[in-house]
CHARMM internal coordinates of N, CA and C (Angstrom, degrees):
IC EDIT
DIST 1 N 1 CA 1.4402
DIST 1 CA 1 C 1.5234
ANGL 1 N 1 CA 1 C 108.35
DIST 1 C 2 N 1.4943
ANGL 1 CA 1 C 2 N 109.25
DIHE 1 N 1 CA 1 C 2 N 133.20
DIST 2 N 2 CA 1.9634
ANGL 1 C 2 N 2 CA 105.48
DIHE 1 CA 1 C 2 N 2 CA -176.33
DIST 2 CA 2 C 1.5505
ANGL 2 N 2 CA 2 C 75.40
DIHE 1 C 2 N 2 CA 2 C -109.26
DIST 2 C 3 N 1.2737
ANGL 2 CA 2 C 3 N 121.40
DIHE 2 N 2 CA 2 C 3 N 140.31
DIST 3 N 3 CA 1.6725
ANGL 2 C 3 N 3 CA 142.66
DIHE 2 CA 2 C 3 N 3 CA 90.97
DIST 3 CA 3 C 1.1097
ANGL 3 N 3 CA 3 C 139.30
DIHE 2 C 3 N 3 CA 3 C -33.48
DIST 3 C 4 N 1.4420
ANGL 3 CA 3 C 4 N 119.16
DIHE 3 N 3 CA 3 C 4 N 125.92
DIST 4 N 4 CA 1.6760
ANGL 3 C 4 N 4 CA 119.44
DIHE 3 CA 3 C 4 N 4 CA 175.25
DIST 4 CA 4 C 1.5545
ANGL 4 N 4 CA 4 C 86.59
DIHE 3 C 4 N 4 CA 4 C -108.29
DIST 4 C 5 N 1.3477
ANGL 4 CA 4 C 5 N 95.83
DIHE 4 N 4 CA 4 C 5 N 130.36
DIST 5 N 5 CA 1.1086
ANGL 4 C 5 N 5 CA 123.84
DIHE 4 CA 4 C 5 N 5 CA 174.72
DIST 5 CA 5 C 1.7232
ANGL 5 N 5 CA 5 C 133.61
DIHE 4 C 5 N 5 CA 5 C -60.41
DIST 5 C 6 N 2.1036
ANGL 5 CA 5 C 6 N 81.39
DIHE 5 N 5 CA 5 C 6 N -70.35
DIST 6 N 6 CA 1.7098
ANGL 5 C 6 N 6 CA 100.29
DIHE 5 CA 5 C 6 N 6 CA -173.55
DIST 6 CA 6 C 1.8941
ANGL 6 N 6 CA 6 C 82.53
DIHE 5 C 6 N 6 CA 6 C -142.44
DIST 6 C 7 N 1.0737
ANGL 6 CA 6 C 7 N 123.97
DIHE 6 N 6 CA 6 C 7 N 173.47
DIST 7 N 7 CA 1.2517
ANGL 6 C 7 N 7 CA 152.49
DIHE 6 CA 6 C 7 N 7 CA -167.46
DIST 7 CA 7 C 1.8540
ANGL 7 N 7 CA 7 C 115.23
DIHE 6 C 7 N 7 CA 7 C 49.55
DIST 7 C 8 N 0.9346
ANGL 7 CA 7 C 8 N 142.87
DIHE 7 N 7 CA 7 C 8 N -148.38
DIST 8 N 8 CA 1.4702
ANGL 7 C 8 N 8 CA 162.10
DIHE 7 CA 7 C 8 N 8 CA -149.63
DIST 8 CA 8 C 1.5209
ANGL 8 N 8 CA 8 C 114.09
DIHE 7 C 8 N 8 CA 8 C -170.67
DIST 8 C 9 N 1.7197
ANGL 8 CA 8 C 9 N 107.67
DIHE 8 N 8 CA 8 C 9 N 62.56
DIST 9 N 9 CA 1.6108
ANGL 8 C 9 N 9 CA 103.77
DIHE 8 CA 8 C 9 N 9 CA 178.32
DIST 9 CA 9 C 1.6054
ANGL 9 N 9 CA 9 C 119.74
DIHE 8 C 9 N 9 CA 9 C -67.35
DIST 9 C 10 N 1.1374
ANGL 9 CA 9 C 10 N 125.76
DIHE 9 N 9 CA 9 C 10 N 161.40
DIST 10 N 10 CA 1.4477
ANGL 9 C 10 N 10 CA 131.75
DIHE 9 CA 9 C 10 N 10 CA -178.54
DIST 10 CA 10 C 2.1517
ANGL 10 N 10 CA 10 C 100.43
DIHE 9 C 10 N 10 CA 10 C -87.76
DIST 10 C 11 N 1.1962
ANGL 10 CA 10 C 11 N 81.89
DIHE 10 N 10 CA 10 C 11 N 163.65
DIST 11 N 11 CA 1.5556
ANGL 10 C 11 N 11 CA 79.36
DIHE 10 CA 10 C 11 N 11 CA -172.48
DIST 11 CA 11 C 1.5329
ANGL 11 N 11 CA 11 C 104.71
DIHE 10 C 11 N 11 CA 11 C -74.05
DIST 11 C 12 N 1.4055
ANGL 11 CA 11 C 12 N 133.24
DIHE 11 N 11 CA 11 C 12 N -18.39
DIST 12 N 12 CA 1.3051
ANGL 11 C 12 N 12 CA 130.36
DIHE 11 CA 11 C 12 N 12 CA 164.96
DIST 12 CA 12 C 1.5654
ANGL 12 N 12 CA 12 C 108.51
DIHE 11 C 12 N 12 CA 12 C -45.13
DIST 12 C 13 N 1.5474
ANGL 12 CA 12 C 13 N 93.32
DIHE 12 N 12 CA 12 C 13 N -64.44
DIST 13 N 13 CA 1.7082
ANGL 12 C 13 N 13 CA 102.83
DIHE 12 CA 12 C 13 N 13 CA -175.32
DIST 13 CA 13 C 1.6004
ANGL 13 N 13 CA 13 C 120.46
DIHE 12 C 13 N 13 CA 13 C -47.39
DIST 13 C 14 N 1.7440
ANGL 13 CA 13 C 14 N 100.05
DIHE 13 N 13 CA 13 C 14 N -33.73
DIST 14 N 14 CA 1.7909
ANGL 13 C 14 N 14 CA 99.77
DIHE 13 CA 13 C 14 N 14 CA 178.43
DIST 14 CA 14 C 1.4886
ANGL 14 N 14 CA 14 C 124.47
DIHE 13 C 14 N 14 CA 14 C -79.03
DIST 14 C 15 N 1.7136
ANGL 14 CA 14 C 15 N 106.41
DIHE 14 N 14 CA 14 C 15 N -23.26
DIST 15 N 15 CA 1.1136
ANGL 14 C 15 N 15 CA 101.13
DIHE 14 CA 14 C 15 N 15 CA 162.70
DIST 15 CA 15 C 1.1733
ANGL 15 N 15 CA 15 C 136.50
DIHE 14 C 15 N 15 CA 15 C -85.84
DIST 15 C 16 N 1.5209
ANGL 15 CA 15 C 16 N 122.28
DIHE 15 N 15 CA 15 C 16 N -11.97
DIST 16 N 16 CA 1.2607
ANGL 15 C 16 N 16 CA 151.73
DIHE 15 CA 15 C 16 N 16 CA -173.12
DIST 16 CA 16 C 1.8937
ANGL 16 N 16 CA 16 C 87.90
DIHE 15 C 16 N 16 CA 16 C -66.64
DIST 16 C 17 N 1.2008
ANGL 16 CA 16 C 17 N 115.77
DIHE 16 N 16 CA 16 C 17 N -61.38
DIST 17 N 17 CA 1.3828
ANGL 16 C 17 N 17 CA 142.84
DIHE 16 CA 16 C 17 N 17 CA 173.97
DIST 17 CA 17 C 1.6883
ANGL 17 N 17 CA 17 C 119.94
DIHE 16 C 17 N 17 CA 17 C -34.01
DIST 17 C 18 N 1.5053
ANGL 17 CA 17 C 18 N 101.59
DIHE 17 N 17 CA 17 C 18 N -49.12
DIST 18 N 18 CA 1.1514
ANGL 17 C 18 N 18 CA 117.34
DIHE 17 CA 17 C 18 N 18 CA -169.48
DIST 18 CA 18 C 1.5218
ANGL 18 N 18 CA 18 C 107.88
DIHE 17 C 18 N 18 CA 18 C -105.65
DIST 18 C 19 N 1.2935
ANGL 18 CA 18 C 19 N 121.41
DIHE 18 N 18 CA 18 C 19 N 9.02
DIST 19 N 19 CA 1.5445
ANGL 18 C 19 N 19 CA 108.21
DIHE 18 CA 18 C 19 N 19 CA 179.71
DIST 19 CA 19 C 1.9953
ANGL 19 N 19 CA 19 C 87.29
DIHE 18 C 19 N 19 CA 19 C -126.89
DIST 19 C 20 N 1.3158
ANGL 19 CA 19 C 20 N 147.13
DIHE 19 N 19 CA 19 C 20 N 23.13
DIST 20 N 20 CA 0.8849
ANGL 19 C 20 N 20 CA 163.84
DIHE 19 CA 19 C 20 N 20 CA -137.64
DIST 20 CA 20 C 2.1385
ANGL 20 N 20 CA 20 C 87.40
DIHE 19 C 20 N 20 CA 20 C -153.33
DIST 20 C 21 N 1.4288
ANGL 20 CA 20 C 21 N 99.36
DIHE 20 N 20 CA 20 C 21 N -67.05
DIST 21 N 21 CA 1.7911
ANGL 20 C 21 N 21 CA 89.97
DIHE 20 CA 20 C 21 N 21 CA -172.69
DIST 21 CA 21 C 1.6095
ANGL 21 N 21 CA 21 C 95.42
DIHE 20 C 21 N 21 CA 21 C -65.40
DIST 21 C 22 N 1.3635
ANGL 21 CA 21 C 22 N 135.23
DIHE 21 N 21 CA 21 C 22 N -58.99
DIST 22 N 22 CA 1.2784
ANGL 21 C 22 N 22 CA 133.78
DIHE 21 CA 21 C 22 N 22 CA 178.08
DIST 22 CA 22 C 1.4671
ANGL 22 N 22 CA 22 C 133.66
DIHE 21 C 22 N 22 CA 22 C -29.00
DIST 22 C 23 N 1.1382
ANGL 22 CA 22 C 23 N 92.02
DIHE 22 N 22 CA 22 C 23 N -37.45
DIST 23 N 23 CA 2.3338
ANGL 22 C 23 N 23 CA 101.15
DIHE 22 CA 22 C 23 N 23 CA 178.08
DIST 23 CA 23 C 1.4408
ANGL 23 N 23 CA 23 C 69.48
DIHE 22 C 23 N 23 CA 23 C -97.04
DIST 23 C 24 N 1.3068
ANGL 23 CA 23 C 24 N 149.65
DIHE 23 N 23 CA 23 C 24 N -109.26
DIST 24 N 24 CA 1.1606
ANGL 23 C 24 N 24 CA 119.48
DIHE 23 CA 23 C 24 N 24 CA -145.77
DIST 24 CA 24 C 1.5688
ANGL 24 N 24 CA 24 C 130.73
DIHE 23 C 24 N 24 CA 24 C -13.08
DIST 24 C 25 N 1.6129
ANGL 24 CA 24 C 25 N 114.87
DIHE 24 N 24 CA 24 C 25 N -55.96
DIST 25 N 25 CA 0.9596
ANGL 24 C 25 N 25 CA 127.33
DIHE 24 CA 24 C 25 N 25 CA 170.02
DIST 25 CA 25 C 1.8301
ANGL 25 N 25 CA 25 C 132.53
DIHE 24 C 25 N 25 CA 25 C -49.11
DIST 25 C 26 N 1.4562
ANGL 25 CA 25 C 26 N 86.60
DIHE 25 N 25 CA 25 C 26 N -33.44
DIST 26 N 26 CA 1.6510
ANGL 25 C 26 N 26 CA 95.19
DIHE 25 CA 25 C 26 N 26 CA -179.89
DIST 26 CA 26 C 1.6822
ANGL 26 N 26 CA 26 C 102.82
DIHE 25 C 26 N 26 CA 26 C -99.94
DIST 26 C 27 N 1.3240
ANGL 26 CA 26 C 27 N 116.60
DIHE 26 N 26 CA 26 C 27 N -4.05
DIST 27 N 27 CA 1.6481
ANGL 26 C 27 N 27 CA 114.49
DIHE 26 CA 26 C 27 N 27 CA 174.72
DIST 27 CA 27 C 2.1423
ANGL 27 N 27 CA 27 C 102.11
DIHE 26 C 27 N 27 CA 27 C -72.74
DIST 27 C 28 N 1.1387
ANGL 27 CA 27 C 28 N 81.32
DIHE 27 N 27 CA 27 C 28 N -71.83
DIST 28 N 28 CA 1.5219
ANGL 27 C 28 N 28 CA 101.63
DIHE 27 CA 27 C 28 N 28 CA 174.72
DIST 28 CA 28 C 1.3836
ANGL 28 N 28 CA 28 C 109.04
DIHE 27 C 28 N 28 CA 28 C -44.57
DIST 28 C 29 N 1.3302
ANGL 28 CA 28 C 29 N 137.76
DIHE 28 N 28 CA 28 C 29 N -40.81
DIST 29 N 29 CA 1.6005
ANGL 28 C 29 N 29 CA 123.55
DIHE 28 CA 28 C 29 N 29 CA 146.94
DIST 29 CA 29 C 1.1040
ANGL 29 N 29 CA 29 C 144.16
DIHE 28 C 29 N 29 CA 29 C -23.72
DIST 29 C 30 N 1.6044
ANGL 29 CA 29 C 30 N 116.85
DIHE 29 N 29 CA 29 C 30 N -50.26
DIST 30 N 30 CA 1.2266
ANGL 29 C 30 N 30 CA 146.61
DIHE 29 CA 29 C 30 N 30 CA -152.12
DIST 30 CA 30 C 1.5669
ANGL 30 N 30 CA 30 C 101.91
DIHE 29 C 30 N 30 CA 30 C -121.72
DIST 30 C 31 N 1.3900
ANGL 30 CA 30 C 31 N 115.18
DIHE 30 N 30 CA 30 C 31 N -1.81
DIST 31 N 31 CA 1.5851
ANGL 30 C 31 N 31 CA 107.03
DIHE 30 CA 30 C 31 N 31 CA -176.41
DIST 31 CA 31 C 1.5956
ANGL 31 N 31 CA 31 C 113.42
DIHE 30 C 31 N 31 CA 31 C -103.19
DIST 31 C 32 N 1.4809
ANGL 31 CA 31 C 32 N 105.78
DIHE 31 N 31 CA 31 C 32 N -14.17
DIST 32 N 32 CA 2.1180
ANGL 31 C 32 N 32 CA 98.19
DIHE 31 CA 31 C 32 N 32 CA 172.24
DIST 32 CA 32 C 1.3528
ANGL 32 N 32 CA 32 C 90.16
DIHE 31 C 32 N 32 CA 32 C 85.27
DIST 32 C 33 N 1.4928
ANGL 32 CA 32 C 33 N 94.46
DIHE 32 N 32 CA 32 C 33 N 169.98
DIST 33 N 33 CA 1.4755
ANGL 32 C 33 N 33 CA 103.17
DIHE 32 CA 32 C 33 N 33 CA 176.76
DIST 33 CA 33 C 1.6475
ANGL 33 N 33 CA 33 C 122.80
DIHE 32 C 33 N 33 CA 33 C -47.64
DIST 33 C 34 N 1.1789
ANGL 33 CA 33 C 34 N 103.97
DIHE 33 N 33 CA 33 C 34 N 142.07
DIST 34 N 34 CA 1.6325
ANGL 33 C 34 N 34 CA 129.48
DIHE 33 CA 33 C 34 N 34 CA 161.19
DIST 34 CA 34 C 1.6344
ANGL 34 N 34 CA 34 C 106.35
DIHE 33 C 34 N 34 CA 34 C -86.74
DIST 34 C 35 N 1.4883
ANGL 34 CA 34 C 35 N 103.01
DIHE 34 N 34 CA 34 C 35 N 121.59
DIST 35 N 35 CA 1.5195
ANGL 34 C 35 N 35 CA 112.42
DIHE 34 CA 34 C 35 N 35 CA 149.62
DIST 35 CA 35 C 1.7622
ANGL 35 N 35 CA 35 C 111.40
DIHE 34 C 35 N 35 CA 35 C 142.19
DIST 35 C 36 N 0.8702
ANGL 35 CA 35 C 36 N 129.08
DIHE 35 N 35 CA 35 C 36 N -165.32
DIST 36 N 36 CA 1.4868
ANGL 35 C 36 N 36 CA 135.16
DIHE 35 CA 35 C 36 N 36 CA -165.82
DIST 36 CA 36 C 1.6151
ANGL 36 N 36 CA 36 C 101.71
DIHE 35 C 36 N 36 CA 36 C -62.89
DIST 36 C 37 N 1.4056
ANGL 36 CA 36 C 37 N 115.64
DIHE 36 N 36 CA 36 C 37 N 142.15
DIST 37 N 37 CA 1.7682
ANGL 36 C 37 N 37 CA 120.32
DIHE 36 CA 36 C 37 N 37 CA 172.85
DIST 37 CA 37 C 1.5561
ANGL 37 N 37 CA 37 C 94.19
DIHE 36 C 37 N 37 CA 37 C -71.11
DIST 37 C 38 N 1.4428
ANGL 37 CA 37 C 38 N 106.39
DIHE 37 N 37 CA 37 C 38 N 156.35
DIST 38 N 38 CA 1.5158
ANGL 37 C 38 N 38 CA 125.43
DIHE 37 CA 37 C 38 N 38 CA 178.98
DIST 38 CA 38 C 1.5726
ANGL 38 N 38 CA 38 C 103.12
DIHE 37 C 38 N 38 CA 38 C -86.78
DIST 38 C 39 N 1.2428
ANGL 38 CA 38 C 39 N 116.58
DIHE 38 N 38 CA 38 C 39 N 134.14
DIST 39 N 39 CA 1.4683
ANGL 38 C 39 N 39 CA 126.99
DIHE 38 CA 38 C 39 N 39 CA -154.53
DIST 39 CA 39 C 1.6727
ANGL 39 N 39 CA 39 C 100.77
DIHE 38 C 39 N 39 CA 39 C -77.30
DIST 39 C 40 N 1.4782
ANGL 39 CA 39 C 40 N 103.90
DIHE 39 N 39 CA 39 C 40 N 142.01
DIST 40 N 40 CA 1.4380
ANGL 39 C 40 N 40 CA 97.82
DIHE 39 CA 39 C 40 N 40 CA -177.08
DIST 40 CA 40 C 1.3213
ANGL 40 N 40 CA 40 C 113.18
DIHE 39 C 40 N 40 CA 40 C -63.48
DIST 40 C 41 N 1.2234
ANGL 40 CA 40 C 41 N 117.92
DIHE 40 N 40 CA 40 C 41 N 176.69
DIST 41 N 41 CA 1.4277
ANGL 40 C 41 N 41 CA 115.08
DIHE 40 CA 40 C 41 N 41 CA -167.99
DIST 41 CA 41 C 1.7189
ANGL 41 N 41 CA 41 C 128.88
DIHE 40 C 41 N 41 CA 41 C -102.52
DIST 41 C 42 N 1.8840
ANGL 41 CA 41 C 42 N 92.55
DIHE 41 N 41 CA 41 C 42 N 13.15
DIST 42 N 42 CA 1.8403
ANGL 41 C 42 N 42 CA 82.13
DIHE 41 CA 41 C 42 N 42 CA 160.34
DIST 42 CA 42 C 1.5364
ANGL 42 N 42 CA 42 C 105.50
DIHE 41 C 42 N 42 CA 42 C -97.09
DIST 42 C 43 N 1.3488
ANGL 42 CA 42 C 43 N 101.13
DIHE 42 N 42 CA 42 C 43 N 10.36
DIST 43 N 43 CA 1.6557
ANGL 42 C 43 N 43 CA 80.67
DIHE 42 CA 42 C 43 N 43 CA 179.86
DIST 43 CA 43 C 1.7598
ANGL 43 N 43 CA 43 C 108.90
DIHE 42 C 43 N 43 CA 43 C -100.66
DIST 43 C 44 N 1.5253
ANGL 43 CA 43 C 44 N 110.54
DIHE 43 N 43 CA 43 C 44 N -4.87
DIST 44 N 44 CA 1.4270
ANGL 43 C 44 N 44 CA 131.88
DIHE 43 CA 43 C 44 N 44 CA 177.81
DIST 44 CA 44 C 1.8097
ANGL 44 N 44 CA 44 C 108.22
DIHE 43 C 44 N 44 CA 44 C -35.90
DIST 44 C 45 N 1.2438
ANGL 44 CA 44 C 45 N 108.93
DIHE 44 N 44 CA 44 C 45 N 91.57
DIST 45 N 45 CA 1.8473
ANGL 44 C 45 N 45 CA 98.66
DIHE 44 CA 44 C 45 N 45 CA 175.39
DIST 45 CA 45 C 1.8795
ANGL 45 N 45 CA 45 C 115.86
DIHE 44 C 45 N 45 CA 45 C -39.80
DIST 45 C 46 N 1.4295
ANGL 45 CA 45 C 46 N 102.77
DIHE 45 N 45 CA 45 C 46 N -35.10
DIST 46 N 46 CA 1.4397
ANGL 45 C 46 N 46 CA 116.08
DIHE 45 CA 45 C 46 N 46 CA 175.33
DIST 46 CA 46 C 1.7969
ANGL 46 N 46 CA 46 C 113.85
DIHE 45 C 46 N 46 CA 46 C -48.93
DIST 46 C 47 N 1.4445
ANGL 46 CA 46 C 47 N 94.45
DIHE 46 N 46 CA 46 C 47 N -31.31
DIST 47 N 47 CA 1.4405
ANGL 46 C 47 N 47 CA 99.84
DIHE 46 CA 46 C 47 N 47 CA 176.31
DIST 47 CA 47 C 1.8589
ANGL 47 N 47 CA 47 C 133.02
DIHE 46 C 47 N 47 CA 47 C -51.54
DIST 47 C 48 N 1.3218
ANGL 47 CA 47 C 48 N 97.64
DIHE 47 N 47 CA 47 C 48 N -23.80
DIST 48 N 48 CA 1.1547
ANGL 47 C 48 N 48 CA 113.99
DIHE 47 CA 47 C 48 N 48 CA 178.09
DIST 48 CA 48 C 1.2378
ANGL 48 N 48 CA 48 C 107.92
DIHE 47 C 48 N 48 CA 48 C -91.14
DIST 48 C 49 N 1.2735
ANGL 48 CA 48 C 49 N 150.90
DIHE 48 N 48 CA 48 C 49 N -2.94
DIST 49 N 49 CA 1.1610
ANGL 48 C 49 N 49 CA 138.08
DIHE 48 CA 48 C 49 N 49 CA -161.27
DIST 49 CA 49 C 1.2762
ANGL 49 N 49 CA 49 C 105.65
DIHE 48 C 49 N 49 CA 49 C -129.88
DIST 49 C 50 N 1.3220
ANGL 49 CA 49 C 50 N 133.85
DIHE 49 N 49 CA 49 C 50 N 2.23
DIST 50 N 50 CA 1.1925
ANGL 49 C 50 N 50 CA 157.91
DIHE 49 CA 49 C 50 N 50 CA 171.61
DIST 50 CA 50 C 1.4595
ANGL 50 N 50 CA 50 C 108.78
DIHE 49 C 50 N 50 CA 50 C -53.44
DIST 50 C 51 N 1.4195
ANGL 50 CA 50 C 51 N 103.91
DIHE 50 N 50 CA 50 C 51 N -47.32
DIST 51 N 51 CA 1.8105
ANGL 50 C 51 N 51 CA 102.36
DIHE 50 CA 50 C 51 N 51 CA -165.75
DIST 51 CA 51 C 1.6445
ANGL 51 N 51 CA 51 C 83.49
DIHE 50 C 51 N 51 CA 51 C -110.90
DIST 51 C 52 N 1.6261
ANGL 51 CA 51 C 52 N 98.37
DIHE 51 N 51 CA 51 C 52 N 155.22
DIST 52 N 52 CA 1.7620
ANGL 51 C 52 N 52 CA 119.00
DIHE 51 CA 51 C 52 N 52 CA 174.06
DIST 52 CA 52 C 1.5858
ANGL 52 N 52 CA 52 C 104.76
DIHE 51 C 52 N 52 CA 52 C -68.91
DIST 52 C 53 N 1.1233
ANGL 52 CA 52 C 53 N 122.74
DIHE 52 N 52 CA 52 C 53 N 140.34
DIST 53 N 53 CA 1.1215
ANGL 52 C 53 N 53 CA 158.17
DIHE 52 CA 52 C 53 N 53 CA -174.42
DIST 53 CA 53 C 1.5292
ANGL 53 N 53 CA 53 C 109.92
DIHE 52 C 53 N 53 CA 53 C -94.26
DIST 53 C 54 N 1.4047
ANGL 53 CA 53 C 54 N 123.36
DIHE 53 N 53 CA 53 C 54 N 133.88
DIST 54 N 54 CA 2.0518
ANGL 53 C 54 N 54 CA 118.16
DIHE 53 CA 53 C 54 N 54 CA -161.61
DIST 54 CA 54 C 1.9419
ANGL 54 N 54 CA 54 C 73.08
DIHE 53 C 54 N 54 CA 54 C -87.82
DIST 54 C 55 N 1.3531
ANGL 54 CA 54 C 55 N 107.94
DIHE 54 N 54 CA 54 C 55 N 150.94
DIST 55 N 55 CA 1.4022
ANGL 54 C 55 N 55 CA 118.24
DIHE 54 CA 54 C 55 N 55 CA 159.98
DIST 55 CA 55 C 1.4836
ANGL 55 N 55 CA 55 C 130.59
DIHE 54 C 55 N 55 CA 55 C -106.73
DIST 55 C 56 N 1.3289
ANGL 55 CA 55 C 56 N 116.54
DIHE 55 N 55 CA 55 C 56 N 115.14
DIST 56 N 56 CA 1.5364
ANGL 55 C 56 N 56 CA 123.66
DIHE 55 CA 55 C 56 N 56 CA -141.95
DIST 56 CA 56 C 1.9255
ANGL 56 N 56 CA 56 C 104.57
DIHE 55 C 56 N 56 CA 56 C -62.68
DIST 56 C 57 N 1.4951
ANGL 56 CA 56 C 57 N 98.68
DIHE 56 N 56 CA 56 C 57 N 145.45
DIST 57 N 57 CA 1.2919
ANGL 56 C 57 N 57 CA 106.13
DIHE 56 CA 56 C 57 N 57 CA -177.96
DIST 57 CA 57 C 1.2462
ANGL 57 N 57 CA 57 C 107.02
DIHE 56 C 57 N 57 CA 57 C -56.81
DIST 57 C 58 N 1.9659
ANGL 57 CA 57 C 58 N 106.50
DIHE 57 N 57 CA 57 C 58 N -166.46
DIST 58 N 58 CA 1.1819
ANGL 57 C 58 N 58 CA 114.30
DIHE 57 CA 57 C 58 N 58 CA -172.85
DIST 58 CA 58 C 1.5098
ANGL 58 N 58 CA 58 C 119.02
DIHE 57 C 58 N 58 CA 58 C -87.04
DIST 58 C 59 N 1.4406
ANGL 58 CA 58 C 59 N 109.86
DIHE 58 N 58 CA 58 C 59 N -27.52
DIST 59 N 59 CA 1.4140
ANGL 58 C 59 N 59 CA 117.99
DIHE 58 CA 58 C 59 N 59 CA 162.02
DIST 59 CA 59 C 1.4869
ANGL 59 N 59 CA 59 C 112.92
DIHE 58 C 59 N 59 CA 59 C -90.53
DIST 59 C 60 N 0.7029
ANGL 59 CA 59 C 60 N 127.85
DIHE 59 N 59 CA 59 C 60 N 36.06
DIST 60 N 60 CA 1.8981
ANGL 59 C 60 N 60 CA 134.11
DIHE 59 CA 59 C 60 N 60 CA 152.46
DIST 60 CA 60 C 0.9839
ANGL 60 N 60 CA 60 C 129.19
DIHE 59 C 60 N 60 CA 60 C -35.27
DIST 60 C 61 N 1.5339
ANGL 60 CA 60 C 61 N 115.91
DIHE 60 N 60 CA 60 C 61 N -40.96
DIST 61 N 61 CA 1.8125
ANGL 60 C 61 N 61 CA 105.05
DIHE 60 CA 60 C 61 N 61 CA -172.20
DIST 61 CA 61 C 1.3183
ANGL 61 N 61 CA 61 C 90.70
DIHE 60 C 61 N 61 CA 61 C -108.14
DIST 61 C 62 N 1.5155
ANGL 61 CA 61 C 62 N 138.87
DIHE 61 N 61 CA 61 C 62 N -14.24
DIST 62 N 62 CA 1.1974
ANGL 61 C 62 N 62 CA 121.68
DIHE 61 CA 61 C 62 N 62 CA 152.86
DIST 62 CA 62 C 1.2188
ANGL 62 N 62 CA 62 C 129.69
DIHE 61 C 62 N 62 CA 62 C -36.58
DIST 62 C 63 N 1.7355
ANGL 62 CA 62 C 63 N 118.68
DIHE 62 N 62 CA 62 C 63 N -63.37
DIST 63 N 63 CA 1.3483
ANGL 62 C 63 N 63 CA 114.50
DIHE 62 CA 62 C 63 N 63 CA -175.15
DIST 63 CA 63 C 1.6373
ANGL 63 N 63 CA 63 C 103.42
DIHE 62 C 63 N 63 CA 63 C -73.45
DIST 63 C 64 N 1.1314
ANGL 63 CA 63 C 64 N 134.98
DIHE 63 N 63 CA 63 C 64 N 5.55
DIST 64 N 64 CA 1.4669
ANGL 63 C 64 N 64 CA 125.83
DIHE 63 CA 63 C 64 N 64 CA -168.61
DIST 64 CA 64 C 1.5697
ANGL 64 N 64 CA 64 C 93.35
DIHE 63 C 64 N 64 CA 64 C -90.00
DIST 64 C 65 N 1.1193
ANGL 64 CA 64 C 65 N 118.49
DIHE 64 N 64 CA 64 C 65 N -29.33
DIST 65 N 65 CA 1.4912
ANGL 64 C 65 N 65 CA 112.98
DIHE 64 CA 64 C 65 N 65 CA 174.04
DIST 65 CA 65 C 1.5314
ANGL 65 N 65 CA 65 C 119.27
DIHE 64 C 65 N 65 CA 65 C -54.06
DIST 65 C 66 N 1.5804
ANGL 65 CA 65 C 66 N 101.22
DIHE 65 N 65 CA 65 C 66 N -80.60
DIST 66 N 66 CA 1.5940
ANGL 65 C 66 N 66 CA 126.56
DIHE 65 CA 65 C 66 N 66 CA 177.83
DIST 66 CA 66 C 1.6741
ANGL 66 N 66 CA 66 C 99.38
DIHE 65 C 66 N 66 CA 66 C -53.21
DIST 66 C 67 N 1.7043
ANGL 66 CA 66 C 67 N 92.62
DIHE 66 N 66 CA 66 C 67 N 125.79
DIST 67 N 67 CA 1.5053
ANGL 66 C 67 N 67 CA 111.49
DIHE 66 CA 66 C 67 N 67 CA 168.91
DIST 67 CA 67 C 1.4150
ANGL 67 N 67 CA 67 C 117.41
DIHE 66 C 67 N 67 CA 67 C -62.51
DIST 67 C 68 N 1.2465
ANGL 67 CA 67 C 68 N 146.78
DIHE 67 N 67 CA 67 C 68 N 152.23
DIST 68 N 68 CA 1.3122
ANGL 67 C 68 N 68 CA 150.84
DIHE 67 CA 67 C 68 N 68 CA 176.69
DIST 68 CA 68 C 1.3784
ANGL 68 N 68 CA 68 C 104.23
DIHE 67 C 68 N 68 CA 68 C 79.21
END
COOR INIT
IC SEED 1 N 1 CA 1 C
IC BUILD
C-alpha cells in the first residue's frame, strides 16, 4: 500500500511512482541474497584446522625455553 504523505500528486505522478517501487520490487526478488561474497577458502581460518596437529611431548615447555 503507497501513502501520499504531503502534496497533491497527479495520477501521472502516482503511477509514475508506483511502477518505479514495483521493478524495484520485482528486481530485489529475483536477485538472492544481498551482502558481502563468502571469502574464498585459502583465506578460511577453518583451513588450518582441517589437518591433525603432532601433540607436544612430555618435555615440551622445556625445550621451548632453551634456544637451539
Amino acid at each position: 500500500m503507497i501513502k501520499v504523505v504531503r502534496g497533491n500528486p497527479t495520477p501521472e505522478e502516482l503511477a509514475a511512482a508506483l511502477a518505479v517501487v514495483r521493478a524495484r520490487a520485482a528486481a530485489a526478488e529475483g536477485a538472492g541474497p544481498v551482502g558481502p561474497p563468502p571469502p574464498p577458502g585459502w583465506s578460511d581460518p577453518a583451513r588450518i584446522a582441517r589437518r591433525e596437529t603432532r601433540r607436544p611431548g612430555p618435555r615440551a615447555w622445556a625445550r621451548t625455553y632453551w634456544p637451539g
